[in-house]
MIBATOR-944597 format. One record per residue (C-alpha): z, y, x; residue number from 1. Coordinates in nm, 4 decimals, always signed. Each point is the difference from the previous one (the first is absolute). Last residue first. Layout:
MIBATOR-944597
<node <Z; Y; X>; NUM> ...
This chain:
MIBATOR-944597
<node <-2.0111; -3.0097; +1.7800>; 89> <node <+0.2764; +0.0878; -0.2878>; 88> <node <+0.2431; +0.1067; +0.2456>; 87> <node <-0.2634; +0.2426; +0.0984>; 86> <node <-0.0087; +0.1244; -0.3437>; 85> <node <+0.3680; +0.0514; -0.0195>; 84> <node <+0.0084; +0.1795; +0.2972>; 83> <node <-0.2863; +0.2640; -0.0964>; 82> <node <+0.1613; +0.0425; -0.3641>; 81> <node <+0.3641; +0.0158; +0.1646>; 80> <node <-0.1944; +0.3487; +0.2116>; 79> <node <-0.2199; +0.0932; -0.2113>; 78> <node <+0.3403; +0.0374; -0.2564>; 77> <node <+0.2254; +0.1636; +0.2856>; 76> <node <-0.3410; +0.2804; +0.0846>; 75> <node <+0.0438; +0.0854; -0.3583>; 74> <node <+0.3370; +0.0407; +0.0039>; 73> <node <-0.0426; +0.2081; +0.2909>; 72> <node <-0.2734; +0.1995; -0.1330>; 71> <node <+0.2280; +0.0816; -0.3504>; 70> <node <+0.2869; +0.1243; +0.2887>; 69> <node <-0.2371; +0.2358; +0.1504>; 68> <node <-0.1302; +0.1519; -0.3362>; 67> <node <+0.3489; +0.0655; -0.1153>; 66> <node <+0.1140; +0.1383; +0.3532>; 65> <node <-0.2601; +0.2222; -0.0343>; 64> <node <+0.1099; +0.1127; -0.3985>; 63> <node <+0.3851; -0.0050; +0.1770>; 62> <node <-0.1178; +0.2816; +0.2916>; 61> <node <+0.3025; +0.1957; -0.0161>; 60> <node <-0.1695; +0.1482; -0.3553>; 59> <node <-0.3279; -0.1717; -0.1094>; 58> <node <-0.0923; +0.2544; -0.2328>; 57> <node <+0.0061; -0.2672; -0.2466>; 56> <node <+0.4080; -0.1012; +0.0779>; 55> <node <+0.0910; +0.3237; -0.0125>; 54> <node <-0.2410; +0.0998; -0.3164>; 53> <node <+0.1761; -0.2730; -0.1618>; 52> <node <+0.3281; +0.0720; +0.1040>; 51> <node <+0.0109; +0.3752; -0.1155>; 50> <node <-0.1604; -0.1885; -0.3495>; 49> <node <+0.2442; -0.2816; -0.0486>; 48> <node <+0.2531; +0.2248; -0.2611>; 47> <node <+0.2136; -0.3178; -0.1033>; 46> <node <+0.0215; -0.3032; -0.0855>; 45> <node <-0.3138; -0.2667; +0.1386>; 44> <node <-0.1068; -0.2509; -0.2683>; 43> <node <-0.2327; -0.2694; +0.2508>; 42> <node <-0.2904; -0.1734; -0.0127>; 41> <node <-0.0099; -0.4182; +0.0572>; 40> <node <-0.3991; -0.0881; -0.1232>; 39> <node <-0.1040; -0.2715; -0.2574>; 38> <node <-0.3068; -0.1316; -0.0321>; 37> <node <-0.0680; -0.2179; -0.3226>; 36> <node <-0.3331; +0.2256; -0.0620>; 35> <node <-0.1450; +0.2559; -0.2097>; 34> <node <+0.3215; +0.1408; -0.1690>; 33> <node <+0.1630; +0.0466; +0.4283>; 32> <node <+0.3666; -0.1513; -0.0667>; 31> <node <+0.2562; +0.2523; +0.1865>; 30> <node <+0.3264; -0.1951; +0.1713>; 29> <node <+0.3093; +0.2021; +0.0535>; 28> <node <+0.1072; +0.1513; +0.2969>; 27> <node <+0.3234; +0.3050; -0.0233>; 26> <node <+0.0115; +0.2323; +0.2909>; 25> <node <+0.2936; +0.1932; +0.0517>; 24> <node <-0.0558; +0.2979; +0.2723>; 23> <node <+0.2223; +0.0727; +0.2441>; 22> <node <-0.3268; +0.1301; +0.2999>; 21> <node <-0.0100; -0.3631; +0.1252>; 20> <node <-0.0495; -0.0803; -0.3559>; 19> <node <-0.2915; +0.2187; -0.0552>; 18> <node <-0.1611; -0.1463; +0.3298>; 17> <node <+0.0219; -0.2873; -0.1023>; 16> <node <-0.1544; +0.1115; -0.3373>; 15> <node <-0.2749; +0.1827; +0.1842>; 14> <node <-0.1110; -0.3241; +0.1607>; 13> <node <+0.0545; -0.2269; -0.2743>; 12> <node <-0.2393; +0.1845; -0.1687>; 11> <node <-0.0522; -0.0207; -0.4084>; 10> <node <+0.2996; +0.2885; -0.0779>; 9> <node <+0.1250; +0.0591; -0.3377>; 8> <node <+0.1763; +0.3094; -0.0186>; 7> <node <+0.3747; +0.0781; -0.1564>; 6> <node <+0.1124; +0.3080; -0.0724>; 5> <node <+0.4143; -0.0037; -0.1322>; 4> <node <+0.1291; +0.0410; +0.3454>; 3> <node <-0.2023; +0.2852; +0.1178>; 2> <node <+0.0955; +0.0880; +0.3369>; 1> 
């Protein structure tokens, strides 16, 4: 592995993964020019590519259990929003 290489990475996703894998990811915050949003991406070390195309070609399934885990959070948040509502009533 390529110490000295260093890739920024935008997905959290892929940098979990990365890290799982004994990668060092470094966040820092990156301003947008048109706007005041700010996003967290991460300075990955190392050769990421093998990983990458792991984690992209959906290798032991982690892409799927990406999109599962995305519908469970989403199903969590209908699920406060719906109680919260009714609590409203």
């Amino acid at each position: 592995m390529a110490k000295d290489k260093v890739t920024t990475v935008e997905d959290a996703n892929l940098v979990a993964y990365l890290v799982t894998k004994g990668f060092v990811a470094i966040p820092y915050m990156k301003e947008t020019k048109d706007s005041d949003q700010r996003r967290v991406i991460w300075d990955v070390q190392g050769d990421i590519e093998p990983a990458r195309q792991e984690f992209y070609g959906n290798a032991g399934g982690i892409r799927d259990f990406v999109r599962s885990l995305k519908e469970v959070r989403q199903d969590m948040h209908s699920m406060k929003s719906m109680v919260t509502t009714n609590k409203e009533d």
